[in-house]
C-alpha positions in Angstrom: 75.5 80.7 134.0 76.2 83.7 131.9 73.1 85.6 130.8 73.0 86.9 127.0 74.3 90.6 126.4 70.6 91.3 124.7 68.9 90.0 128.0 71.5 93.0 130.0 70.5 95.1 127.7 66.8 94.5 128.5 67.4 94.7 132.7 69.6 98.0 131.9 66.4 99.7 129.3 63.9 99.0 132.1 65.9 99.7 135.6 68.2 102.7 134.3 67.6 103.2 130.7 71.7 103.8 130.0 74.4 105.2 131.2 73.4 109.0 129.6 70.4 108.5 131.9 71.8 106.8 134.8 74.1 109.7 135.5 71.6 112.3 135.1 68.4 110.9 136.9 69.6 107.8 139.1 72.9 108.2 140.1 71.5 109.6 143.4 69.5 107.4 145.0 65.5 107.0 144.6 62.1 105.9 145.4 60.5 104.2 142.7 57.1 103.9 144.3 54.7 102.2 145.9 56.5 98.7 148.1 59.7 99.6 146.9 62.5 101.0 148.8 65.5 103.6 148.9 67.2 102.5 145.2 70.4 102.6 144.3 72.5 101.5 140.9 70.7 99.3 138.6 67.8 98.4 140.5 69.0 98.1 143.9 66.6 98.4 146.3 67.7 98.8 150.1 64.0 98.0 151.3 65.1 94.3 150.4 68.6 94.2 151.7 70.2 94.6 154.9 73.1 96.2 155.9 75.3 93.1 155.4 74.2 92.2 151.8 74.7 96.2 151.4 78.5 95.7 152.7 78.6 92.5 150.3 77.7 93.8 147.3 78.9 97.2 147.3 81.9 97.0 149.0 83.9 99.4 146.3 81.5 102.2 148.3 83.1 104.5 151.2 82.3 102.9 154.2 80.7 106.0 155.7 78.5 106.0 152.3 77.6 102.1 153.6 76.8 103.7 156.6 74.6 106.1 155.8 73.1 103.9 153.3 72.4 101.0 156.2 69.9 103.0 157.7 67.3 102.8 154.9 67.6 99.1 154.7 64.5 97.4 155.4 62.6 100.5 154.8 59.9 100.3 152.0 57.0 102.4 151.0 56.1 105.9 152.8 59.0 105.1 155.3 61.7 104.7 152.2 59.9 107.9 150.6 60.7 109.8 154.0 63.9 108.7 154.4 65.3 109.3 150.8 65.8 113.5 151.7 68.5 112.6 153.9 70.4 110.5 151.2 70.2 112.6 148.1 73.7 114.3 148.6 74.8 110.5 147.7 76.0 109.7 144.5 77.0 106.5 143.6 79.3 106.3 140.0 77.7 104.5 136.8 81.1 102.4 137.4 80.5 101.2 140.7 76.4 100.3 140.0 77.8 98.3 136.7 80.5 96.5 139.0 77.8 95.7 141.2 75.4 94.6 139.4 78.0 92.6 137.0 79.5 90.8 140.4 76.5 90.3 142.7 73.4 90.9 142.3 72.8 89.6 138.6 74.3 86.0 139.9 72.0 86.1 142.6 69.2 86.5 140.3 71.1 83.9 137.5 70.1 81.7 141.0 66.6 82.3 142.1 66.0 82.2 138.1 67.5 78.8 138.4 65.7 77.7 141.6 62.3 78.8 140.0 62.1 77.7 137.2 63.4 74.0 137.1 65.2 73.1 133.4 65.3 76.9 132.4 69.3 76.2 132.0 68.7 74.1 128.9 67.0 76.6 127.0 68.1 79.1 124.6 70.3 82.1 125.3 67.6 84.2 124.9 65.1 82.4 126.4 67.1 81.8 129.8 68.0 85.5 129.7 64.1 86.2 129.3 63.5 84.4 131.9 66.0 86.4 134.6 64.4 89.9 133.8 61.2 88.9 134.7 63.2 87.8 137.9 65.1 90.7 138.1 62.0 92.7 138.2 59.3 90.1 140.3 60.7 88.1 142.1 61.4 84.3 142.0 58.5 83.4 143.9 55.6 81.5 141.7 52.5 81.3 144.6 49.9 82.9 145.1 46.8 85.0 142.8 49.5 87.6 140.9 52.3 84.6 140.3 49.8 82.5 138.2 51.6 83.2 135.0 54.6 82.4 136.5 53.8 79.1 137.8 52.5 78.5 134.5 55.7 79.4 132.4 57.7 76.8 134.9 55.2 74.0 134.1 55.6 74.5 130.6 59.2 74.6 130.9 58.9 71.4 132.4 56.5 70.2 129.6 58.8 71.3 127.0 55.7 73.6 125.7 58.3 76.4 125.0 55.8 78.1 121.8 53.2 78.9 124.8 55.3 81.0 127.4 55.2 83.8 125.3 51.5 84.2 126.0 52.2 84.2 129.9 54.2 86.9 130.0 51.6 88.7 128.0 49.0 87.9 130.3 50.8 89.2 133.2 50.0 92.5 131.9 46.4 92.3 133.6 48.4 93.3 137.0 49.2 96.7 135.7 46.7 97.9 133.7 47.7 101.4 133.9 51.7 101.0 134.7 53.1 101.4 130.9 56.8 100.6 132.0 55.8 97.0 133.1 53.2 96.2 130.5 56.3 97.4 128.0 58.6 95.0 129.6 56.4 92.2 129.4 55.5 92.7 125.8 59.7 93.1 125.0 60.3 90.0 127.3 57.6 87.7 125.0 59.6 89.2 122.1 62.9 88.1 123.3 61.3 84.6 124.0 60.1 84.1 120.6 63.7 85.7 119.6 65.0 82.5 121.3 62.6 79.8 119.5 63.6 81.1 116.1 
């Protein structure tokens, strides 16, 4: 399924802001903070991958910048913020993160999006597209305490109560009450939503 150009546009603001921006802050690779891991391109983290998903999704990469890259893999919090020193002489091309993300990892996501929320490839353009950023950026999982809001958006998907998600993603602002980033993403994802009702 192909996800709406206004939904990438979304994924790009929040992961890399643009190209401009890319190349000068994220080009090399980082350490968002707190679980994540070493991350490259748009939002690639290596403390989720392993060396073989590296080799499958970035195969336009040297092989001795796979290399290098493999040994972060796996590697998340204080262990990805120690090892990101020896991996800042990397610089991976706005090009090569687009191609990847275009080619790989977005489809994956299209998936679990898919997978998680049963009907989801019925709805609007915009909606469907809403509905793989908050993927993009949580996860596809919908159990447990901080997934309530999720389960709740797939069970009124499956109700066909489409005027309430909205209100779900807003909620989900309660699990960062200090992050701005997030809370901004979930208010622009509700936006989107209601962009897709109208």
């Amino acid at each position: 399924m192909n996800v709406c150009q206004e939904a990438l546009d979304l994924i790009i603001l929040f992961e890399v802001t643009s190209q401009a921006v890319y190349e000068k802050k994220y080009a090399r690779p980082t350490w968002p903070g707190g679980d994540s891991g070493v991350t490259i391109g748009i939002g690639f983290d290596l403390g989720y991958e392993t060396g073989e998903g590296l080799d499958r999704d970035w195969p336009m990469l040297p092989k001795d910048i796979r290399s290098r890259l493999k040994t972060v893999t796996g590697l998340t919090g204080a262990k990805a913020q120690a090892a990101l020193p020896t991996l800042r002489d990397i610089a991976i091309p706005w090009a090569a993160a687009g191609e990847s993300f275009r080619t790989a990892t977005l489809p994956r996501y299209v998936d679990q999006t898919v997978g998680a929320f049963p009907g989801c490839e019925t709805l609007p353009a915009l909606c469907f597209g809403t509905l793989v950023s908050l993927v993009y950026n949580r996860g596809a999982s919908v159990k447990g305490d901080r997934r309530v809001e999720m389960a709740a958006i797939r069970d009124l998907i499956r109700a066909g109560t489409l005027t309430e998600v909205p209100d779900q993603f807003r909620k989900m602002k309660r699990l960062w009450p200090t992050v701005e980033g997030l809370r901004d993403r979930r208010e622009k994802e509700a936006c989107l939503w209601e962009g897709g009702l109208r």
